[in-house]
N, C-alpha and C positions, 0 to 999 in steps of 0.2 A: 084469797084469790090466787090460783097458779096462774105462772106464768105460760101462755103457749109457744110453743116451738113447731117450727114450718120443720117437716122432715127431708131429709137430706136424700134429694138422688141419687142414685147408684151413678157411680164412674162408669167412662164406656170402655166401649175394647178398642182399641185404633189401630189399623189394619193395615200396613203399606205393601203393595203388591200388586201383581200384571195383572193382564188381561185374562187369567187363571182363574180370578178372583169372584168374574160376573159372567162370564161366557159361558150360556149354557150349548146344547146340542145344533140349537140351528140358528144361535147368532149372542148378541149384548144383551144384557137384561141389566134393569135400572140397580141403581145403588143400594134401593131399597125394596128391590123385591126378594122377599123371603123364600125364596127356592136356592139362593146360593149360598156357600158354606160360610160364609161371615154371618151373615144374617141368624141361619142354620146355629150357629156358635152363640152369639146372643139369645135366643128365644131360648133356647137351653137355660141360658143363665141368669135371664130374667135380667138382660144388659144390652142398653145400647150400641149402635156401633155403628163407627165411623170411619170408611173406608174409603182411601185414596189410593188408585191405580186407575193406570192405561193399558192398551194396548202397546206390545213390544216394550216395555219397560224392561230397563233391565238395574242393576246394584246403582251405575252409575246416573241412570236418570232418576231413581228414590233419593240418591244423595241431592242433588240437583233439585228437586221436589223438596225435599226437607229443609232446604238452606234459601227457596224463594216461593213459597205457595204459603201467603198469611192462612190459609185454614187449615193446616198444618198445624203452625200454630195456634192456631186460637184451640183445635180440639185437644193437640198434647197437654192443653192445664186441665181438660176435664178426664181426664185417660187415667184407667184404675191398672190399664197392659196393655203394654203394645204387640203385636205379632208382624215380623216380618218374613213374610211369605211371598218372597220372588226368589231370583237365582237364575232360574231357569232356561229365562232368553240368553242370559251370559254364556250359558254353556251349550248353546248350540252352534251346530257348526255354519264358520260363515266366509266361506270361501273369497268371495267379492265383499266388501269393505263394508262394515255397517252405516257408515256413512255416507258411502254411493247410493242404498235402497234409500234411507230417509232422503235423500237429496234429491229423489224423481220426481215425489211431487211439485218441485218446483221446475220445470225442465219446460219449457215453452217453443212453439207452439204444441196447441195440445196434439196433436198428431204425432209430433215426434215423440212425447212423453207416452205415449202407449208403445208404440215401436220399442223403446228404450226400457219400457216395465215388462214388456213382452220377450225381450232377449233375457232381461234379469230371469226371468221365472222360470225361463229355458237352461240356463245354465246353475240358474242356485242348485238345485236338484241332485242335476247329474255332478257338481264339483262336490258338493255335501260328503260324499262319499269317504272323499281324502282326510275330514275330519278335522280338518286345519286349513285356514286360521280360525279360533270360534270368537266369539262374538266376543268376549272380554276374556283373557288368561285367567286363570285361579287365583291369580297373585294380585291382579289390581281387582280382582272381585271381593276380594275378603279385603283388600285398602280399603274399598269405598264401604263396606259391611263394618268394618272399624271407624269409619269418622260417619256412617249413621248413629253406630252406638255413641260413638263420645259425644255428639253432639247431643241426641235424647240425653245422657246423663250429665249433660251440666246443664241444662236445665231442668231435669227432673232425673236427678241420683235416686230417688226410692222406687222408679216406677221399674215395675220388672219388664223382661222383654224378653218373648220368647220367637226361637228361631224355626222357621221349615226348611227341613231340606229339598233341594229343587224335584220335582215329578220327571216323567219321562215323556215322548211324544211315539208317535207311528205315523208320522207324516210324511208323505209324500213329498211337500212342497222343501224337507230337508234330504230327501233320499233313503226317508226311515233309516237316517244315521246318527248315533246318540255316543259316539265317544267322550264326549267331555263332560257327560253327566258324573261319571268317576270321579274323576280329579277334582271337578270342581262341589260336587256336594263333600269330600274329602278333605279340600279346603276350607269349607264353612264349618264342616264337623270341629275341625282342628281348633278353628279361631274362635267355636261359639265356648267349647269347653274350656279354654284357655281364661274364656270369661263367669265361667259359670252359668252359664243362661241354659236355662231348657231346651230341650228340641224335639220335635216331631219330623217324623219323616215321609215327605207324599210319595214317595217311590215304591213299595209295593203294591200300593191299594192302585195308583193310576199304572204299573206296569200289568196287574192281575185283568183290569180293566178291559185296558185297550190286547190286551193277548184272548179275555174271556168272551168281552161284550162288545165287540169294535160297531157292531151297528147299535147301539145305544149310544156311544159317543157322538160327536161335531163331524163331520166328514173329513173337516180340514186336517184329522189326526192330530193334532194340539191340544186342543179344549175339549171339556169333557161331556157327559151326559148328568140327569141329575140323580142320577144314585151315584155317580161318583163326587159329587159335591156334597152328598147325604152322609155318606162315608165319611170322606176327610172332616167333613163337621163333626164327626162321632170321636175321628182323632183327637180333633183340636182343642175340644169343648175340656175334657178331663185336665188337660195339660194348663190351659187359661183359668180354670177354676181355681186349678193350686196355687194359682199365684196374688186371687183375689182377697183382698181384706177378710179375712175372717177363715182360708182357703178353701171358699166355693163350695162348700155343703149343697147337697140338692142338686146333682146336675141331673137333668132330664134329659132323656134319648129323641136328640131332633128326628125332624120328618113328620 
């Protein structure tokens, strides 16, 4: 009589990252709907996946995330690769304090709090321009990119981790001004290979994008359309395969 054995799940992919992530063209779309590029990444590979991000996230709210969101935890013991895929809010430009915008919605009565998100959105724009201050330096953005990694690796040293470099916007709401995307995908370049870790890069597929297809994108110039989520998944998918058990034979062309 043999003995039967229950077969072993596949590991998922765990995904830390902004609102990049799920945004499509004309708003949020759920965690699990299969039009966005994580999902997009998984069906490829015939792999779960498990994706935590917000809106406005940036390096330092994933660290933040990572060190107090138990589901977090609980998904990194089932995770075959991780992909961190933010950056990007980091390195916009943010003239008035990022901690002034998050702090409106708490600003009482509600009347003055529109008055007061109303001047914001008058002046974000037109100060954008100057390029400085951005939203996190280079420097404490690759800090907090270093104690995400350390911390995934002492709890899980085997688990590979691959990096995206940050995309770019065409937004009005920054003055369609993008200096710090340089330096700071330059600084994750620097620190990702210093570790070894893979990288992909979303900056020509979403610069070709919003330069080629600006009316298929989100209006807000940020987020994307979903042939640009189709793409980056066509990126992502080959790069996350290499690093799976067995390295990811069989990837199929999402969409």
């Amino acid at each position: 009589m043999t003995e039967k054995t229950t077969p072993t799940e596949p590991g998922s992919i765990l995904v830390l990252a902004d609102s990049l992530s799920f945004y499509g063209p004309v708003g949020g779309l759920s965690a699990d709907d299969e039009q966005i590029w994580p999902n997009r990444v998984g069906a490829a590979l015939g792999r779960p996946v498990e994706l935590h991000a917000r809106i406005g996230w940036t390096s330092r709210d994933i660290w933040w995330a990572v060190t107090q969101d138990p589901r977090i935890w609980a998904n990194l013991g089932k995770a075959d690769v991780v992909v961190l895929a933010y950056g990007g809010m980091d390195s916009l430009p943010s003239p008035l304090p990022t901690a002034f915008r998050e702090q409106i919605r708490y600003v009482r009565p509600a009347a003055l709090r529109e008055r007061v998100r109303g001047a914001y959105g008058w002046l974000q724009p037109r100060l954008s321009a100057l390029g400085w201050p951005m939203a996190l330096p280079p420097t404490v953005t690759v800090d907090y990119y270093e104690k995400v990694r350390a911390s995934l690796a002492h709890l899980r040293p085997e688990l590979p981790i691959i990096v995206a470099l940050p995309p770019t916007h065409a937004s009005p709401y920054y003055g369609h001004a993008h200096p710090g995307r340089v330096p700071t995908s330059s600084a994750i370049e620097r620190w990702a290979r210093r570790h070894d870790l893979p990288i992909v890069d979303f900056y020509p597929i979403t610069a070709a994008d919003f330069a080629d297809a600006p009316e298929t994108m989100n209006p807000d110039g940020i987020h994307w359309g979903l042939h640009t989520h189709e793409a980056i998944a066509e990126l992502v998918a080959p790069a996350v395969a290499a690093q799976l058990p067995g390295g990811g034979s069989g990837v199929e062309r999402s969409g």
